[in-house]
C-alpha positions in Angstrom: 31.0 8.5 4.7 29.4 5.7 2.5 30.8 3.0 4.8 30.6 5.1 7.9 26.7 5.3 7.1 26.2 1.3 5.7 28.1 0.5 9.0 25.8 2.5 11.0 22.4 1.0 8.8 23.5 -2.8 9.9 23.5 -1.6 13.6 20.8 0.3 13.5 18.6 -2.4 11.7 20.0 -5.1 14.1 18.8 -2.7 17.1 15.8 -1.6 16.3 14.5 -5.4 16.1 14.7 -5.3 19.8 12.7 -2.5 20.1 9.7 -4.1 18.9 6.4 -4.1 21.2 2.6 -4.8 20.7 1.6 -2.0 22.4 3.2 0.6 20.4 1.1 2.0 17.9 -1.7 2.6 20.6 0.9 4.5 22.9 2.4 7.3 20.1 -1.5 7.2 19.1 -2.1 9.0 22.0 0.2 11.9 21.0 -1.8 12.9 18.0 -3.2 16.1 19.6 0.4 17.1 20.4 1.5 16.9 16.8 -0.3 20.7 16.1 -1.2 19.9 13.2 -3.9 22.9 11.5 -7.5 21.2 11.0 -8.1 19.6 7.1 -4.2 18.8 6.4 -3.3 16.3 4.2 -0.8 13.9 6.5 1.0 11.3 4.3 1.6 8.0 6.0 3.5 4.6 5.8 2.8 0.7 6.2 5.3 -0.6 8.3 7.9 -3.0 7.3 9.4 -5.5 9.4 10.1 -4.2 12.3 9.5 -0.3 11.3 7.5 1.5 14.1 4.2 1.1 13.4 2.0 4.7 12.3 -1.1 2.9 11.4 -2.7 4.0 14.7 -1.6 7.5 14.9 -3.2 7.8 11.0 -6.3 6.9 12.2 -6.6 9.1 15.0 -5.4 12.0 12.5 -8.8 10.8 10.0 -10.7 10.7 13.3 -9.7 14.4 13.4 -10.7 15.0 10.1 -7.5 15.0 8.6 -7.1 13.1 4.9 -4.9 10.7 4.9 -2.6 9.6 2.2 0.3 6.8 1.1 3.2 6.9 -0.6 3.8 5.5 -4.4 7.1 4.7 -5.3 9.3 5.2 -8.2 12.8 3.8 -8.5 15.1 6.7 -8.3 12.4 9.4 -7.8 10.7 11.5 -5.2 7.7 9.8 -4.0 4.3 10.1 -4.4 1.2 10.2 -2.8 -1.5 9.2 -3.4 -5.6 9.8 -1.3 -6.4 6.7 0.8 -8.5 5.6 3.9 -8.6 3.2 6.2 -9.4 0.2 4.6 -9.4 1.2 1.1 -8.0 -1.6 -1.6 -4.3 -1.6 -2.0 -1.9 -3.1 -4.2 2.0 -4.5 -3.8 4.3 -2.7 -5.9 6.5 -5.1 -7.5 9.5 -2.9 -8.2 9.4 -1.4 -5.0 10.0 -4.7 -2.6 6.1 -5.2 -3.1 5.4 -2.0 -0.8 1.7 -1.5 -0.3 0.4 1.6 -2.5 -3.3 2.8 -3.2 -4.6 1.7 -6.0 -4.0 3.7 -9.4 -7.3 4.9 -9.6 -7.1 7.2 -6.3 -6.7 10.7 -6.5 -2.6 11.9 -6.1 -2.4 14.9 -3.6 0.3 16.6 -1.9 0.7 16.0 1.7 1.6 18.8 4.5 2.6 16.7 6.7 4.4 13.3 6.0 5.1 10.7 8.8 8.5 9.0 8.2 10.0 5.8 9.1 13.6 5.8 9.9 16.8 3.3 11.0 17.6 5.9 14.1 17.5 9.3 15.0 20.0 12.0 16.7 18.8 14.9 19.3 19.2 17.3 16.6 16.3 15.5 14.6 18.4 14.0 12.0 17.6 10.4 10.8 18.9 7.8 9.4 17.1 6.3 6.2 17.6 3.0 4.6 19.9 4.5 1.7 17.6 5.2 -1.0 16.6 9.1 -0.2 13.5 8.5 -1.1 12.3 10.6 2.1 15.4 13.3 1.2 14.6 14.0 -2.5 10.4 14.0 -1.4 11.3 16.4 1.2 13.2 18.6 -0.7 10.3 18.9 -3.4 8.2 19.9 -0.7 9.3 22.7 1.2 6.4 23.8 3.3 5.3 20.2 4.5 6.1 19.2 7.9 8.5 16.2 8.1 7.5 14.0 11.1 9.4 11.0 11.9 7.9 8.2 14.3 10.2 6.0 16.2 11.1 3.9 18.7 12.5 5.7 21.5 15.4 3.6 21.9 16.3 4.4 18.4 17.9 7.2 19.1 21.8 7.4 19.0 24.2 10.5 19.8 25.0 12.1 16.4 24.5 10.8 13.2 27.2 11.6 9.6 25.0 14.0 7.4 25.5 15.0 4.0 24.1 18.0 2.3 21.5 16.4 0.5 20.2 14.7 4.2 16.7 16.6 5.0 16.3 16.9 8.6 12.9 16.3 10.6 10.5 18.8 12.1 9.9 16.5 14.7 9.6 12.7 16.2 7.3 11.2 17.6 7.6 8.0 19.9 6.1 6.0 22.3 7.7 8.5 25.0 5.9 11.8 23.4 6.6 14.3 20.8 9.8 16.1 20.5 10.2 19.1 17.9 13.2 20.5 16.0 13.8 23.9 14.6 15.8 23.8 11.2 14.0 26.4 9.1 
């Protein structure tokens, strides 16, 4: 399964380069409403890399509605953390983490309730594909009741993916298309 999924990573990676577009963080923006999230939750974010589908807009509409936003911190090997930021607060590159942008130290670490996920593909079933760290899968699994929502492309999507018991699936996905929810609970 270790090749089956590498294989799978290099055409994933290779594909969703293609997908890129400048309108696409305004178009799953507009979906925020549909994501039914309860007022005041804590919704844990990402800064794109490379080519990642872009949640920058979608986070601000979610602080728009009042909800707090937050950023991961990572540590090699371990569930990630979060930590409180807003738009436009300071950030710092994480050296050990290939210089991901974090919040600085000094903000406060919450838990999230939601956590936006990037993601090399997707199946109909709302299983992803990750980069091969489970970093996502280990966070996840530490927190039961948050909602896992991953934000993609569209054309990411394949037909099935290889899971392994350790693989957390998502709640739902949300694209430049709409939202689309899972039940796995």
């Amino acid at each position: 399964m270790v090749v089956e999924k590498h294989n799978l990573r290099t055409r994933a990676r290779t594909h969703r380069a293609t997908l890129t577009r400048a309108d696409y963080a305004a178009a799953i923006a507009r979906f925020v409403d549909d994501l039914g999230l309860a007022p005041g939750v804590v919704v844990a974010g990402y800064f794109p890399m490379r080519d990642e589908a872009d949640p920058r807009a979608l986070m601000s509409a979610l602080s728009e509605r009042s909800h707090p936003l937050a950023l991961p911190c990572v540590t090699a090997g371990q569930p990630l953390t979060f930590r409180a930021w807003r738009m436009g607060d300071p950030m710092h590159a994480n050296p050990r983490a290939f210089n991901i942008a974090e919040p600085l130290l000094t903000a406060p670490a919450v838990v999230p309730a939601a956590v936006l996920v990037p993601m090399l593909a997707f199946d109909g079933h709302g299983h992803r594909l990750g980069y091969g760290g489970g970093y996502y899968d280990r966070t996840l699994a530490g927190l039961p009741h948050a909602r896992a929502i991953g934000v993609a492309y569209a054309g990411q999507e394949v037909l099935s993916l290889p899971r392994e018991p350790h693989d957390h699936p998502l709640d739902m996905i949300v694209t430049e298309t709409g939202v689309r929810r899972f039940q796995h609970r």
